[in-house]
SEPAMAR-64851 format. One line per field, with one value per residue (C-alpha): residue in three letters; x, y, z; residue number from 1. Coordinates in nm, 3 decimals, decimal comma, always signed. Layout:
N
rest: ALA;... .
c1: X;... .
c2: Y;... .
c3: Z;... .
nr: NUM;... .
END
This chain:
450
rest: UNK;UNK;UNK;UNK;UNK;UNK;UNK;UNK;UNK;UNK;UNK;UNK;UNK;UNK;UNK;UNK;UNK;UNK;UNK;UNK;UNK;UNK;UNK;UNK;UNK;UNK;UNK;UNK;UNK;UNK;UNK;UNK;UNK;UNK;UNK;UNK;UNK;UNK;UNK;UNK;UNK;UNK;UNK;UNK;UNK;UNK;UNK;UNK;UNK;UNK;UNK;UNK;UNK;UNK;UNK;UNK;UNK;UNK;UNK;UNK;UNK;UNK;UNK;UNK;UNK;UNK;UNK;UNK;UNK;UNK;UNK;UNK;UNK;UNK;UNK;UNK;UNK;UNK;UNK;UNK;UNK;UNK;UNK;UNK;UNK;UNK;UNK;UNK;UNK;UNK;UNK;UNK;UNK;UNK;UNK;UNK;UNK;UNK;UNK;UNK;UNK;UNK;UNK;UNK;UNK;UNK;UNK;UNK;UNK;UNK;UNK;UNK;UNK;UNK;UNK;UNK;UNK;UNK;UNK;UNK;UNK;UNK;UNK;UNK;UNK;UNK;UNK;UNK;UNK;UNK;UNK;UNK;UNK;UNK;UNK;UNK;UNK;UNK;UNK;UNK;UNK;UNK;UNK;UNK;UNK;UNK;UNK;UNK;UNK;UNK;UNK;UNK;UNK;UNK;UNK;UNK;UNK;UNK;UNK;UNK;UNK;UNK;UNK;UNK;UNK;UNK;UNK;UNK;UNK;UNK;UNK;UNK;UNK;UNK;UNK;UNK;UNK;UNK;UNK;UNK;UNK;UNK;UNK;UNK;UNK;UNK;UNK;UNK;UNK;UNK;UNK;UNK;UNK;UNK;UNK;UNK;UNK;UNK;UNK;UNK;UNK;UNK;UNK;UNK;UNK;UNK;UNK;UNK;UNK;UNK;UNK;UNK;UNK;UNK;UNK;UNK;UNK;UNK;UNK;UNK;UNK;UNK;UNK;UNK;UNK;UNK;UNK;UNK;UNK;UNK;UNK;UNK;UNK;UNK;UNK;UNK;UNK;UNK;UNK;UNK;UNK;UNK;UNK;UNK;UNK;UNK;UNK;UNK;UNK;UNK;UNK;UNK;UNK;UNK;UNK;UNK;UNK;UNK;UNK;UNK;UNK;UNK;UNK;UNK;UNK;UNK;UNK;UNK;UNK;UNK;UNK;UNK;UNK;UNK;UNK;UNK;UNK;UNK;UNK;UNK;UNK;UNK;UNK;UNK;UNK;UNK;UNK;UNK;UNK;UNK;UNK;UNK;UNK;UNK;UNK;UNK;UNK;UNK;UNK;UNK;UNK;UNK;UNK;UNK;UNK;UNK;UNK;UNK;UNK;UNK;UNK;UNK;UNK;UNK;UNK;UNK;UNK;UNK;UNK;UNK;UNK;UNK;UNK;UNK;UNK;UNK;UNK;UNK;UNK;UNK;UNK;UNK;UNK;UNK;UNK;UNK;UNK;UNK;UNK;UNK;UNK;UNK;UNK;UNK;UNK;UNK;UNK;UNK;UNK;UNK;UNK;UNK;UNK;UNK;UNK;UNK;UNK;UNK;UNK;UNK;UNK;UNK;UNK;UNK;UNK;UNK;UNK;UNK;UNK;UNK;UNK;UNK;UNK;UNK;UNK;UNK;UNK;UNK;UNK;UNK;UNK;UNK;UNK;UNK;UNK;UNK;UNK;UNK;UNK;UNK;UNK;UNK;UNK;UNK;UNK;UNK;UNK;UNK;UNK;UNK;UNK;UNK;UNK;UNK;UNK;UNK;UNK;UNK;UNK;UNK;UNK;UNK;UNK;UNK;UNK;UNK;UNK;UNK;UNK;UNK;UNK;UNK;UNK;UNK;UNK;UNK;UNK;UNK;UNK;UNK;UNK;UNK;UNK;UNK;UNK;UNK;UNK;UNK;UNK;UNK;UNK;UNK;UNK;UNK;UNK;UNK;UNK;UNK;UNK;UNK .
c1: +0,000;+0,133;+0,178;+0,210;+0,292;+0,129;+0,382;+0,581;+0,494;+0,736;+0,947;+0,784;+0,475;+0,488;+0,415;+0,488;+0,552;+0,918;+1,106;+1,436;+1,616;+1,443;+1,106;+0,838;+0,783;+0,465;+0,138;+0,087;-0,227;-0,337;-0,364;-0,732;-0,720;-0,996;-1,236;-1,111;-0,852;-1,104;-1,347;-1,020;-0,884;-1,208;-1,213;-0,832;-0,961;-1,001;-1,356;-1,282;-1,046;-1,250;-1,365;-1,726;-1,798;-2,116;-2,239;-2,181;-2,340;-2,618;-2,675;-2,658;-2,930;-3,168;-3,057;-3,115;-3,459;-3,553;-3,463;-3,638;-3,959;-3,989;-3,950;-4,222;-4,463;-4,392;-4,281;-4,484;-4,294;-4,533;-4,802;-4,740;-4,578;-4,901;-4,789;-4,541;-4,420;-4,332;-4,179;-3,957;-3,863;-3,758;-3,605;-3,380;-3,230;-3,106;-2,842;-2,659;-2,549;-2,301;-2,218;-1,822;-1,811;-1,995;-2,072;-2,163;-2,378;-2,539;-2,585;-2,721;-2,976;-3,071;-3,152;-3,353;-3,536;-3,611;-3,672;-4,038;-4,071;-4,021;-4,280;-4,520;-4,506;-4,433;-4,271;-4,005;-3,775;-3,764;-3,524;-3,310;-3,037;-3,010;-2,914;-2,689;-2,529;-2,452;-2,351;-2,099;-1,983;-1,897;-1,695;-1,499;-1,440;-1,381;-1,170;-1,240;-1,344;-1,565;-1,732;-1,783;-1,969;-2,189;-2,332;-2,421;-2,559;-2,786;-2,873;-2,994;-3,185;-3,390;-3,441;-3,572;-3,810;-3,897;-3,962;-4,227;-4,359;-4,355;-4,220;-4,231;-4,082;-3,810;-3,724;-3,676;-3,481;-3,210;-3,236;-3,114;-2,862;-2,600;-2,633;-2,557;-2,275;-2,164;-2,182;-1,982;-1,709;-1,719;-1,685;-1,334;-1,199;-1,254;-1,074;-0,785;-0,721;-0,744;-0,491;-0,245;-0,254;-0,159;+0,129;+0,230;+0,191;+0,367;+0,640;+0,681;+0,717;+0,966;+1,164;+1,144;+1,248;+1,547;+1,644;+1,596;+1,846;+2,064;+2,085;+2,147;+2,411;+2,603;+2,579;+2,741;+3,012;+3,094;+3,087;+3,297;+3,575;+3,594;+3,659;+3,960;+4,090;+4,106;+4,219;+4,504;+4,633;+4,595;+4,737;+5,026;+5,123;+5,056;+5,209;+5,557;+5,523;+5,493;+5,841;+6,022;+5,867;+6,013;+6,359;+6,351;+6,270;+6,550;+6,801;+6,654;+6,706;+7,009;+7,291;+7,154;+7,540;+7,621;+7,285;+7,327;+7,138;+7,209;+6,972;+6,676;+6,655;+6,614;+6,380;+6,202;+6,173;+6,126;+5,779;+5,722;+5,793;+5,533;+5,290;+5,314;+5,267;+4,990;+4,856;+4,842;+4,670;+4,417;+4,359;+4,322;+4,135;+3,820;+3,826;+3,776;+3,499;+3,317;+3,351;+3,008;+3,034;+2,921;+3,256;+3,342;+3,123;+3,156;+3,158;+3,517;+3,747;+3,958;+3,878;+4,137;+4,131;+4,148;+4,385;+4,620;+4,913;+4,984;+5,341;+5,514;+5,491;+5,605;+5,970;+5,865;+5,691;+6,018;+6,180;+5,939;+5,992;+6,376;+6,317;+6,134;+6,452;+6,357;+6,565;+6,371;+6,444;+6,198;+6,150;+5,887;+5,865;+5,558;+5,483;+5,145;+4,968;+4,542;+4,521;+4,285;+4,485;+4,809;+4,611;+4,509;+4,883;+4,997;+4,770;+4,836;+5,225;+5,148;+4,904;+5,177;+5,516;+5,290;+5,252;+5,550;+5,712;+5,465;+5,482;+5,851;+5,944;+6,310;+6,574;+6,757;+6,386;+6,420;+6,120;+6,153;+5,929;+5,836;+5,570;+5,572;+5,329;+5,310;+5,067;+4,808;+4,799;+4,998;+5,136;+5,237;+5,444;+5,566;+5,786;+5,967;+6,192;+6,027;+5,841;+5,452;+5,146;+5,187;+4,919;+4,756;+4,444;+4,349;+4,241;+4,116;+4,424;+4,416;+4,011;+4,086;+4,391;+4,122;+3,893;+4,128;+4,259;+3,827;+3,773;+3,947;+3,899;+4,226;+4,291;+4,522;+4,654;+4,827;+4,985;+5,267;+5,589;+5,681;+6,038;+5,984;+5,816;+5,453;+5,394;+5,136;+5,013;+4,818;+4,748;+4,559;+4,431;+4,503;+4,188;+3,853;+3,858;+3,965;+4,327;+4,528;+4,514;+4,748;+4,904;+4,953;+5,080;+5,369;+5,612;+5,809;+6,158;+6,282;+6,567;+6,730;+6,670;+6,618 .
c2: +0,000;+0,328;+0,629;+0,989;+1,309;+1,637;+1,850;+2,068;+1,868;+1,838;+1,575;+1,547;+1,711;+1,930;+1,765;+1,419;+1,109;+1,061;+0,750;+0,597;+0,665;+0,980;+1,121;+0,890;+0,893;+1,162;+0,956;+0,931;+0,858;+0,601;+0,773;+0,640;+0,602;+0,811;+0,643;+0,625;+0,400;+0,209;+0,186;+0,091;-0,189;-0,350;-0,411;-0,548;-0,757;-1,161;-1,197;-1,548;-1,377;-1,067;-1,001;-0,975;-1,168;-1,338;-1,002;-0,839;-1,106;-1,127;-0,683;-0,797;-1,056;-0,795;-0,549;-0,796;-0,883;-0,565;-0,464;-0,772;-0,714;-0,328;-0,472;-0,761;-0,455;-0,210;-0,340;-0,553;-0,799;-1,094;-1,070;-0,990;-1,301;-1,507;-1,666;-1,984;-1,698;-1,489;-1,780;-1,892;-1,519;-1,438;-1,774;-1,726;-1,450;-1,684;-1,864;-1,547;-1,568;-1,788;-1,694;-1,631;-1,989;-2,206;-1,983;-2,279;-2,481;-2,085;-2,037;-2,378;-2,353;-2,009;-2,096;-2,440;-2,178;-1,944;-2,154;-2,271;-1,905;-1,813;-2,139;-1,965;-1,689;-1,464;-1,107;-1,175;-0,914;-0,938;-1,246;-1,061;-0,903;-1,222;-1,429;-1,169;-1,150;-1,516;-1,539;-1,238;-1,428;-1,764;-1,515;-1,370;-1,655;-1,936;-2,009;-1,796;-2,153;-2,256;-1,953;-1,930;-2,245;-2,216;-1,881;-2,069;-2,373;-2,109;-1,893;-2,208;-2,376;-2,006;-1,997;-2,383;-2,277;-1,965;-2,124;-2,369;-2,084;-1,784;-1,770;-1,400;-1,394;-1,680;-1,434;-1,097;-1,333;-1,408;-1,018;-0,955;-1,243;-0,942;-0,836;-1,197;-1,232;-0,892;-0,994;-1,244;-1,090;-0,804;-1,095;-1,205;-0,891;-0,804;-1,145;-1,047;-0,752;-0,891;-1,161;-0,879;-0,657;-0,968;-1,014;-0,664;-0,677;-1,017;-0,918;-0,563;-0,821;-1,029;-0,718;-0,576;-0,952;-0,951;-0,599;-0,766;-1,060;-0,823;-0,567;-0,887;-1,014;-0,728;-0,667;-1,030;-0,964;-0,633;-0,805;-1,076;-0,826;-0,589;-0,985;-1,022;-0,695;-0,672;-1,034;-0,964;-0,672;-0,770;-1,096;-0,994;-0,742;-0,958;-1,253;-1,045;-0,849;-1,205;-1,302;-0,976;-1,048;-1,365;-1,222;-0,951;-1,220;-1,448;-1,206;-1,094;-1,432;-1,635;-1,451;-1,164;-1,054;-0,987;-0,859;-0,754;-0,433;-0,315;-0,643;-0,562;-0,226;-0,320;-0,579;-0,332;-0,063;-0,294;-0,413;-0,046;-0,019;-0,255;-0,093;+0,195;+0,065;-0,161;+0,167;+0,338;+0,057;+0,033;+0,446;+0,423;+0,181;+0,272;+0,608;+0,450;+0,215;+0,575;+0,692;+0,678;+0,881;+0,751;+0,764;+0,484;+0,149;-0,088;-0,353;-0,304;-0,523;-0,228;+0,086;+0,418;+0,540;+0,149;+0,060;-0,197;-0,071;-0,237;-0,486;-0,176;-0,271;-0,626;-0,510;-0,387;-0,720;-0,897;-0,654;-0,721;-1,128;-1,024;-0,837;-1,162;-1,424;-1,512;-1,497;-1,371;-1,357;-1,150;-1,124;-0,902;-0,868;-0,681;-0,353;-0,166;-0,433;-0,301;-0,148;-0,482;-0,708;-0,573;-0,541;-0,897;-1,001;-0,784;-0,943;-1,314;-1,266;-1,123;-1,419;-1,664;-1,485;-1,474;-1,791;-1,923;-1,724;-1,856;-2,236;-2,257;-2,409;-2,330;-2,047;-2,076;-2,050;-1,908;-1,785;-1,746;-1,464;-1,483;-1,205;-1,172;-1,064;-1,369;-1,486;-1,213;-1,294;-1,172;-1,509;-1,510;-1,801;-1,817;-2,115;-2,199;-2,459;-2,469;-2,758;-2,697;-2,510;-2,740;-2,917;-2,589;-2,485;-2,373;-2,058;-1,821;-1,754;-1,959;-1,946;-1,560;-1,616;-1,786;-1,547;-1,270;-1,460;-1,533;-1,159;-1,092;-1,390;-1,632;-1,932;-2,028;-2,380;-2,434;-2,686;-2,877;-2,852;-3,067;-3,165;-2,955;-2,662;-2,487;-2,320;-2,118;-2,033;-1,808;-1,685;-1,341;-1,267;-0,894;-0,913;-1,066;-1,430;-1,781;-1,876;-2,169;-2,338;-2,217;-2,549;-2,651;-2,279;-2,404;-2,148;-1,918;-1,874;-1,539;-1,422;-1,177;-1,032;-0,728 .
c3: +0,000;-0,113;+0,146;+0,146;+0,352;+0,241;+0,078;+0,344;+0,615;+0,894;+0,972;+1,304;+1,465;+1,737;+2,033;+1,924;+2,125;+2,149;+2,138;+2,318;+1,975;+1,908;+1,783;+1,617;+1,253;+1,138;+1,096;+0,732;+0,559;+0,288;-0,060;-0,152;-0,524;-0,751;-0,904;-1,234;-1,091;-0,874;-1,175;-1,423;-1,123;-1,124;-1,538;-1,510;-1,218;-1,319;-1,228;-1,088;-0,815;-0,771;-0,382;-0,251;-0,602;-0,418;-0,278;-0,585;-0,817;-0,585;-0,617;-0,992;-1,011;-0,797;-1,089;-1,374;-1,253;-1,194;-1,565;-1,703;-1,474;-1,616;-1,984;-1,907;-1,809;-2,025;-2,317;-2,653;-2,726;-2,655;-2,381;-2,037;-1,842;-1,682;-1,307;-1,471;-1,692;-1,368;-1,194;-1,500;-1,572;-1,197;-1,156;-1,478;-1,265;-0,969;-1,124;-1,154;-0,836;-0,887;-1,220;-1,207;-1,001;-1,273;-1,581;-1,838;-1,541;-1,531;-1,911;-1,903;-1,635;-1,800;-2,067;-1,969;-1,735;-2,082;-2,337;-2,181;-2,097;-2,484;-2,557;-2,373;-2,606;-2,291;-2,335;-2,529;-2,430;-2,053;-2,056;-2,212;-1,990;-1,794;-2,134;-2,196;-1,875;-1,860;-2,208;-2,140;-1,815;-2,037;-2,272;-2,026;-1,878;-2,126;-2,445;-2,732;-2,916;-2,687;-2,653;-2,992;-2,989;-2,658;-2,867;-3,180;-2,988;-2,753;-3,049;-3,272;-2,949;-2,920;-3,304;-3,298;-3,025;-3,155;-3,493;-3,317;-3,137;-3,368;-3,717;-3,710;-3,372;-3,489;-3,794;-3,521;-3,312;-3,582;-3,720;-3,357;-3,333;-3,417;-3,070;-2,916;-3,163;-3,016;-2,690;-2,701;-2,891;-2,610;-2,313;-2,531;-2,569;-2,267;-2,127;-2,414;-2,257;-1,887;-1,982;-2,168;-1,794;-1,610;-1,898;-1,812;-1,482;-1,437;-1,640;-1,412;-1,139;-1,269;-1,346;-1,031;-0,877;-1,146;-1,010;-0,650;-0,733;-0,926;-0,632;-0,366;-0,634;-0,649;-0,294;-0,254;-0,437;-0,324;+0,023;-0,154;-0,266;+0,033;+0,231;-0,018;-0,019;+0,343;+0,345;+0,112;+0,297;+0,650;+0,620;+0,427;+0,643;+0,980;+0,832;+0,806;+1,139;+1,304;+1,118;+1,225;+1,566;+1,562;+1,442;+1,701;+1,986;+1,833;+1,829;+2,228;+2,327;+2,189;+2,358;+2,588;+2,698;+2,345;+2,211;+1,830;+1,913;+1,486;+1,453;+1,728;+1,521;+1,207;+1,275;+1,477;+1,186;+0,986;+1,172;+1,191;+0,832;+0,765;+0,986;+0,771;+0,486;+0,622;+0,747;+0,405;+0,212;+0,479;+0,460;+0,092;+0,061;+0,351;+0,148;-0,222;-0,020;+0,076;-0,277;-0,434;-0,723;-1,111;-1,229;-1,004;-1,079;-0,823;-1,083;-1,201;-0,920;-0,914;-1,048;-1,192;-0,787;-0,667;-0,370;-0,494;-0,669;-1,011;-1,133;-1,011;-0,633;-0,680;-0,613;-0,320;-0,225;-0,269;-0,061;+0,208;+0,186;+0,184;+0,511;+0,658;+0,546;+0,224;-0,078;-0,383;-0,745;-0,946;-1,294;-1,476;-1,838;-1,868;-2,049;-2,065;-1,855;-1,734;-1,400;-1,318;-1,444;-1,278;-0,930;-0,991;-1,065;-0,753;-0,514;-0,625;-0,603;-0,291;-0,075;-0,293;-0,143;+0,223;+0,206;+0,117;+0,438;+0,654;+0,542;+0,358;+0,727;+0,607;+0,698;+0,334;+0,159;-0,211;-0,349;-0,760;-0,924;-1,252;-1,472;-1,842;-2,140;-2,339;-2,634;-2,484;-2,152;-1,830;-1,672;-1,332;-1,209;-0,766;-0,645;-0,346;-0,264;+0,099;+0,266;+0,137;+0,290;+0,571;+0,818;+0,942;+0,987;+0,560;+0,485;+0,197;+0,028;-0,233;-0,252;-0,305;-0,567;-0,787;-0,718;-0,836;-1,122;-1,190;-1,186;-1,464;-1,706;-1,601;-1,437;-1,193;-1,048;-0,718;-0,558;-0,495;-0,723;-0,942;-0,696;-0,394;-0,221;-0,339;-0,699;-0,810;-1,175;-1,316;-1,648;-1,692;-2,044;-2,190;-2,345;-2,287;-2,433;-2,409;-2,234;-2,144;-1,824;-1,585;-1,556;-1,904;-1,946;-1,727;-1,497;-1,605;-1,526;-1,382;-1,652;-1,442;-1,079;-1,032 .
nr: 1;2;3;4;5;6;7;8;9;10;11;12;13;14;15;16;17;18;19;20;21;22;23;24;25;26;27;28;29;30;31;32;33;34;35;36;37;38;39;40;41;42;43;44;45;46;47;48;49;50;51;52;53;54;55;56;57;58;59;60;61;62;63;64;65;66;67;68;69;70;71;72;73;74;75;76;77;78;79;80;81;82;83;84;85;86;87;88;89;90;91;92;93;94;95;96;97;98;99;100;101;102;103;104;105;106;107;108;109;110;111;112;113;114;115;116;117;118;119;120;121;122;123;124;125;126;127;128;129;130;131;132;133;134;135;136;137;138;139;140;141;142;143;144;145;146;147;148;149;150;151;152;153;154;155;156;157;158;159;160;161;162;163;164;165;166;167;168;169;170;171;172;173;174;175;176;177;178;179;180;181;182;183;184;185;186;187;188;189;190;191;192;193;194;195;196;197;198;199;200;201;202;203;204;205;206;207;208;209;210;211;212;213;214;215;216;217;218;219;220;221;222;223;224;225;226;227;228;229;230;231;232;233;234;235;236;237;238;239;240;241;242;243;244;245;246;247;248;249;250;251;252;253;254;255;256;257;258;259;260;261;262;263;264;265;266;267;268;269;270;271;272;273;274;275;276;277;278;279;280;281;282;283;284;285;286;287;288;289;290;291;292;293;294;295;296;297;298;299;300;301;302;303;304;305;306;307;308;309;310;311;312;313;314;315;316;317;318;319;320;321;322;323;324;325;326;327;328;329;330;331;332;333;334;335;336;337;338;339;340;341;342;343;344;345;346;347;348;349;350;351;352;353;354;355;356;357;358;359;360;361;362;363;364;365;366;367;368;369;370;371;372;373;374;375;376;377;378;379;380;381;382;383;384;385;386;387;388;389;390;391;392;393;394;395;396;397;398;399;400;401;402;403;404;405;406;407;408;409;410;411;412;413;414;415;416;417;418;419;420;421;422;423;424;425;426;427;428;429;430;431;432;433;434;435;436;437;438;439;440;441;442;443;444;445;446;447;448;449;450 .
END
């Protein structure tokens, strides 16, 4: 039910109740709709569904036999209606009652109740509106077809009788057949046009449910990429404070007389370090999360103002796995790469080298690098000669690699290498279209550090 508030109206009236969270909402009042719109509502309406259809059928029988008593009297068609005549014209109204229930068991009994009436050579016309009525009601209510032949059946049972009755009265009868062909041409148009409003109506609400799922969709995956973002940075950045912790302790803790205090502080800035930068990703990326212009669609993973820097911050991702223990070659042969495909890159190489410090479970851990722009796609190899992810407790790193490599068109593999340690693939088309697994793509080997 629609609402309004009258133009101007304040927020909230003076002297309103007022709530524990603050003061309760204006009364509003129901917008009663004109009656055009009733009137209009009540055509659309199926008549099978319609409400009060018993009361209002029942109104229109007393209407009906009103009409046909006022024709019986004052019209000369035929003599007036004798006491059967009465009873068979007033009972050919009843049946109307339940007219939208059982409209041919109506029609029928009508006109079993009017053809003795017409044999009587009653007042022809006062029979009339009911026939109508309940031929109208099998129109609207049936199959064009069988509509069509319930009208010629009734019209050829009243010309038999008439013809037995009258001749005259059996040649007027087919003279007016026009108007009971009419009739029932009006009662399927009329059921036509019903069925188109319920095509437009139905099809309104299956829009407005496909906006619905749309809306929930794309507020699942925004949920879905904020998770990975946030997922990306924070365990990157926790993942190395915990090593430099670990340094820091070590160094605390093997030979307190001769503490290495050069050692304590660079493990120390370098947490700090990390902080910062941990910091600044965070910053920027709550404020392009508040950004709600139209320049920025929420559908691109990563858009010209996104967070994550591009193949350009990998070097500084190796220097942050150096800082940790681990010895990292990179190599990135990549020119002119998209901002959503570099992000994607930037992140993967990222969970991949967090990993590997976390599980490599060796001191001497080498982590090789590899990024290059081959056959139109970005491929991204990471290996380590370390022992695995381990027996831990798994988490959504690799569930969000895939989902990075996903949200740009690639693939990506993961697993065990093919001697030692972990390796992960990934191949990241330039363009929209078909590309290679990541594993028959096979890794790429760093030429040069750097």
């Amino acid at each position: 039910m629609d609402f309004y508030e009258p133009p101007g109206a304040p927020p909230c009236r003076r002297g309103a109740p007022l709530a524990e969270d603050g003061p309760v909402q204006a009364t509003t009042t129901a917008a009663r709709p004109r009656r055009g719109e009733r009137i209009m509502a009540a055509v659309n309406r199926d008549p099978r569904t319609a409400p009060h259809a018993l009361r209002n059928d029942a109104l229109l029988a007393v209407a009906v036999a009103v009409l046909g008593t006022a024709l019986a009297l004052f019209t000369d068609e035929g003599r007036r209606p004798d006491t059967l005549g009465w009873v068979l014209l007033l009972a050919a109204q009843v049946p109307l009652v339940w007219r939208r229930r059982h409209p041919m068991l109506v029609l029928a009994v009508v006109v079993a109740l009017v053809v003795p009436y017409h044999a009587l050579d009653n007042n022809h016309a006062a029979p009339t509106p009911a026939s109508y009525v309940a031929l109208y009601t099998v129109a609207v209510t049936g199959r064009p077809l069988r509509t069509l032949l319930t009208g010629m059946t009734v019209l050829a049972i009243s010309v038999s009788v008439m013809l037995t009755v009258n001749t005259h009265q059996a040649v007027e009868l087919l003279r007016i057949s026009g108007w009971i062909v009419a009739m029932l041409f009006f009662g399927v148009d009329v059921r036509f046009y019903r069925q188109y409003v319920a095509s437009i109506v139905e099809r309104a609400e299956r829009a407005e449910r496909t906006r619905e799922e749309e809306a929930r969709r794309r507020v699942a995956e925004e949920r879905l990429r904020i998770a990975r973002d946030l997922h990306d940075l924070l365990a990157h950045s926790i993942t190395l404070i915990g090593v430099q912790t670990s340094v820091a302790a070590h160094v605390l803790a093997a030979d307190p007389e001769r503490l290495d205090r050069a050692a304590v502080a660079k493990a120390l800035d370098d947490i700090a370090e990390t902080c910062r930068s941990a910091r600044g990703e965070l910053r920027t990326t709550l404020e392009v999360l508040r950004e709600h212009t139209a320049d920025d669609s929420w559908q691109a993973p990563y858009g010209a103002h996104g967070p994550l820097p591009g193949l350009d911050g990998l070097p500084d991702l190796a220097g942050a796995a150096r800082a940790a223990g681990a010895e990292v070659e990179l190599s990135v042969r990549a020119d002119g790469v998209p901002p959503a495909v570099g992000a994607a890159a930037y992140r993967i190489v990222q969970e991949a080298l967090t990993n590997a410090v976390r599980h490599g479970g060796r001191a001497d851990l080498t982590v090789r690098v590899g990024v290059a722009d081959r056959d139109g796609a970005l491929r991204v190899s990471v290996t380590d000669d370390g022992a695995g992810t381990g027996g831990g407790t798994p988490g959504f790193g690799l569930v969000g690699m895939r989902e990075r490599a996903r949200s740009v068109g690639g693939t990506l593999d993961a697993g065990p290498g093919p001697e030692e340690g972990f390796e992960v693939l990934a191949v990241l088309p330039l363009t929209r279209g078909d590309v290679p697994s990541a594993r028959t793509a096979g890794p790429l080997r760093p030429e040069g550090v750097r």
